[in-house]
C-alpha positions, 0 to 999 in steps of 0.5 A: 489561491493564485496558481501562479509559483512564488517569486521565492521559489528555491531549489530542493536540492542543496544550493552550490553557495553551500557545497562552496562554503564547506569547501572553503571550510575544508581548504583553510582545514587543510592549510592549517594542517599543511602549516603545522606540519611543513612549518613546525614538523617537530611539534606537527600532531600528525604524520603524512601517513595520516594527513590524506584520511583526516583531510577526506574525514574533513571534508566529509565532516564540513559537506554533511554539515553544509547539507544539513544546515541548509535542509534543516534551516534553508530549505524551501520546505523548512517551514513545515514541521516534522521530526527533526531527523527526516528534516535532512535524511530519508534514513527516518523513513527507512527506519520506519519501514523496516519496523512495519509502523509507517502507517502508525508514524504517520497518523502520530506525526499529523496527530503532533505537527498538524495537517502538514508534516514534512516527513523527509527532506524532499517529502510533505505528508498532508491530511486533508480531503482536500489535499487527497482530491488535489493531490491525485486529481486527473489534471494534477501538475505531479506524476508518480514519485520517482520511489517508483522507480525502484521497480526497474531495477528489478522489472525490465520495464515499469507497470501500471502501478509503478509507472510514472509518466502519464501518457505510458501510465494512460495506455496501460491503464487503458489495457488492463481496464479492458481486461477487467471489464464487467464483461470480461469479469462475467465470464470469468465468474464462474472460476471465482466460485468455484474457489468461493466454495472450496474455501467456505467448504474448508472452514469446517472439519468435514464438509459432508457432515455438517454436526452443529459443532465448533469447529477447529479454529482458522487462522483468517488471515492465512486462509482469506490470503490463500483464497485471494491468491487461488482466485487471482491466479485463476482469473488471470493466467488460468492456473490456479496456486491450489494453496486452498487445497495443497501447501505446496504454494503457500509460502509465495504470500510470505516472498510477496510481503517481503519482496514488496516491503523490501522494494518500498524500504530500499525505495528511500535509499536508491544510492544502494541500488546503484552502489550495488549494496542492496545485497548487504543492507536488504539481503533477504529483502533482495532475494525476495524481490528477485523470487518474485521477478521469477515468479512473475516471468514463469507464470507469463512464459507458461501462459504465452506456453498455453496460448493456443490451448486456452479458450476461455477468457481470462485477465492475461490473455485479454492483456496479450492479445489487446491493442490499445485504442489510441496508439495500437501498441500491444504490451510487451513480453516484458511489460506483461511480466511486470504486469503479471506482478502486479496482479500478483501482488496488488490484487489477491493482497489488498483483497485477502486483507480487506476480507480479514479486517472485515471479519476481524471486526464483525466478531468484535463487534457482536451487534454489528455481526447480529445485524449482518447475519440478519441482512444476508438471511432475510436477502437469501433463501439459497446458498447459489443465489448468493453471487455477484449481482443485483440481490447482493448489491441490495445488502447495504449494511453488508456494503458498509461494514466492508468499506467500514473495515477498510477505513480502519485497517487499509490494505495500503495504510500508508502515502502513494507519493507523488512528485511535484512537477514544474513550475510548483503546485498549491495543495490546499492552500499551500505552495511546493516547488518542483520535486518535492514528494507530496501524498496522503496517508490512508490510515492518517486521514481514515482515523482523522476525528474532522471526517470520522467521529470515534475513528478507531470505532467500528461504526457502518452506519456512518457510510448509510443515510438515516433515510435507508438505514436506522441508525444511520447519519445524515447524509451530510456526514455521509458525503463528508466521510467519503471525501476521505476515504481511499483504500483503493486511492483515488483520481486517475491512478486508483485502483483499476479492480476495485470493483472486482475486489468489492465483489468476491469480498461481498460474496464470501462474507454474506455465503460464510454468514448464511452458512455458519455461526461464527466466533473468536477462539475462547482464549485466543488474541491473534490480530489484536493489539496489546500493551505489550506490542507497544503504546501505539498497538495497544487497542484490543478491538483493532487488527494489527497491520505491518506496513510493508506497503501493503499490509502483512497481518496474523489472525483472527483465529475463528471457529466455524459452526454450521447452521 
């Protein structure tokens, strides 16, 4: 396909000929009002006191009409189908955000219309691997959607996950990949543990005596969140939250996931932001996102506080102290406190869900469940012998089942926008001009049957070849699978801890399973989908998400038995 832009090209936004034509509209509108009332007062239907409002009413009236049309008929991406309200309003998506299902909608939506829908006016959701490699290639002509800028309004300055120029987005990048480096995560390994250990003591009612009993039930999602965080907070300020230990901490998951899904709702509707109406609209949502400015600001005060009482290493202190290799620029006390949000919250979340999902659907999965358990008993003859390392990077199927888990339920199931730069680009074979949001969903093309047969399954062996696992798919299908798969996104602005999450993920399930039986509370449906959740939530063996960005869940409640 040419890489040169169509000679049709058109602007996104709405051309003055129609701005224009409901002025004509509004003006002969007017005329006839001023005729009726100045000409034939006695018959006018309308008083002056009225003639100012029913003249802004017109006018109102014949603007939205003219955007409308225009968005609707004469718009550059008026072609690709979609839902015919988000033709010409983003109040589609908001709907959809603030119901929780953006990553279901997009899945039904690619489902109805095809590999390319037009989800908004400016907006292309598209479903193809080829799509994802293009889209968020290294060399791709787009930067992060301007959606991101949301951010500010909040955070002094943007952080590496919101940031939308390249070169600022490469610096950070370059900063916080030496705080996550394998040496630097080595030494901090230690910490992980620790908290490792606490949480697979806690599963049971009394650590010290280990009866072989079921134990009362945990709600998964709740404590996997509680590790994630207890962990992150450890690596990266040298303070632990202790939500494993204390509910003193415990609701700051609850202000995260509703911080952030207010962030990405009131992203649709920027005209708020700057009308001052958040407050009215996303009040709740607003304060959240406050708190978790105020968290994050306290955390870095008090971590600058402890600078030269902290010896050992950790992911704050490496960002302080580090100057970027190209241009020797230090991050700022306001960058660190957007940073600081962003471990806070893309860190301990995605990494806490991916934990639940795995456990959700091992215990679904009885044969898949046996079959591990199998693996990590004949990988291991201690418990410390479980860690990160060579050993645990043998047990493929445990590998498998984990990234089968994330296929199924991402941590962010729905589109990392970006935006189309000048002069256009071609994404498979299809031209869009500049300004247009283009993106993949991670659930839509995770459940997309051309790269994953039976996609609501819970099937590992399509991530192993038949020559290291019985049972496995050629390594063809293997191949085709990973083409599109991307819980942690893909290109130059995946996600920098990615190996780190793999990591602590391996580790907890292969120590709960060396330790414990494990099963589903007899009784209990926590996590599962039901008829009365809705059609689209209906599937008894899938873990139900809300997207608010990154997904927000309940259960699985489970019962622990030591071996």
């Amino acid at each position: 396909m040419s890489s040169e832009a169509p000679t049709y090209y058109k602007q996104l936004n709405t051309p003055m000929a129609f701005v224009l034509l409901s002025w004509v509209l509004s003006i002969g509108y007017v005329l006839t009002l001023l005729a009726q009332l100045f000409f034939k007062p006695e018959t006018s239907i309308i008083s002056k006191t009225t003639f100012a409002i029913s003249l802004l009413c017109a006018e109102f009236a014949f603007y939205c009409s003219a955007v409308i049309a225009y968005r609707v008929w004469f718009h550059p991406l008026g072609k690709y189908p979609g839902p015919f309200l988000a033709k010409f309003t983003d109040w589609y998506s908001v709907y959809h955000c603030m119901r929780g299902d953006r990553h279901i909608d997009f899945y039904k939506l690619h489902c109805k219309y095809g590999p390319v829908v037009r989800y908004g006016p400016h907006r292309i959701s598209m479903n193809t691997s080829k799509a994802l490699r293009e889209i968020y290639h290294v060399r791709s002509n787009c930067q992060k959607s301007q959606l991101f800028i949301v951010f500010s309004h909040f955070f002094k300055v943007q952080s590496i996950m919101t940031t939308l120029h390249r070169k600022e987005h490469a610096l950070k990048r370059r900063i916080v990949t030496e705080a996550l480096a394998p040496y630097s995560l080595k030494q901090m390994e230690s910490r992980v543990m620790q908290n490792v250990r606490i949480f697979c003591d806690k599963m049971i009612d009394n650590p010290i005596d280990k009866n072989n009993v079921w134990n009362s039930a945990r709600n998964m999602s709740e404590w996997c969140g509680w590790l994630a965080n207890d962990i992150m907070g450890d690596i990266t300020f040298h303070r632990n939250w202790k939500m494993l230990e204390s509910e003193d901490h415990r609701d700051v998951i609850t202000i995260l996931s509703r911080g952030v899904g207010g962030l990405i709702t009131m992203a649709h509707m920027p005209r708020l932001l700057d009308l001052k109406l958040d407050k009215i609209f996303f009040r709740r949502a607003t304060e959240d996102t406050y708190k978790v400015e105020k968290l994050s600001t306290e955390r870095t005060n008090w971590r600058l506080g402890q600078r030269d009482n902290i010896k050992e290493r950790d992911i704050f202190g490496t960002l302080a102290a580090v100057q970027d290799s190209e241009t020797k620029r230090c991050l700022t006390r306001e960058e660190l406190i957007a940073e600081t949000a962003f471990f806070i919250i893309a860190g301990a979340d995605t990494t806490g869900s991916a934990m639940t999902a795995t456990i959700f659907y091992l215990l679904h999965n009885p044969n898949c469940y046996q079959r591990l358990q199998e693996e990590v008993l004949s990988s291991f003859t201690s418990l410390e012998d479980i860690h990160s390392g060579k050993q645990l990077d043998q047990c493929l199927y445990l590998h498998a089942c984990i990234t089968e888990a994330m296929r199924l339920s991402p941590g962010v199931g729905g589109i990392l926008p970006r935006e189309v730069l000048q002069p256009g680009m071609w994404v498979d074979k299809h031209f869009f001009p500049p300004g247009t949001d283009v993106g993949v969903s991670n659930y839509a093309i995770h459940h997309n049957i051309e790269y994953f047969p039976s996609p609501f399954t819970f099937k590992p062996e399509r991530w192993l070849s038949d020559s290291v696992c019985e049972g496995g798919v050629s390594v063809q299908e293997v191949k085709l699978a990973q083409s599109a798969y991307s819980p942690f996104g893909v290109g130059r602005t995946n996600c920098v801890g990615q190996n780190l999450a793999y990591q602590e993920i391996m580790t907890v399930i292969a120590r709960l399973l060396f330790l414990y039986d494990m099963r589903i509370k007899p009784g209990t449906t926590m996590g599962e989908g039901s008829v009365e959740l809705g059609p689209d939530r209906c599937r008894k063996d899938e873990l139900q998400t809300w997207d608010r960005f990154v997904s927000y869940h309940e259960g699985p409640m489970v019962e622990f038995r030591p071996r």
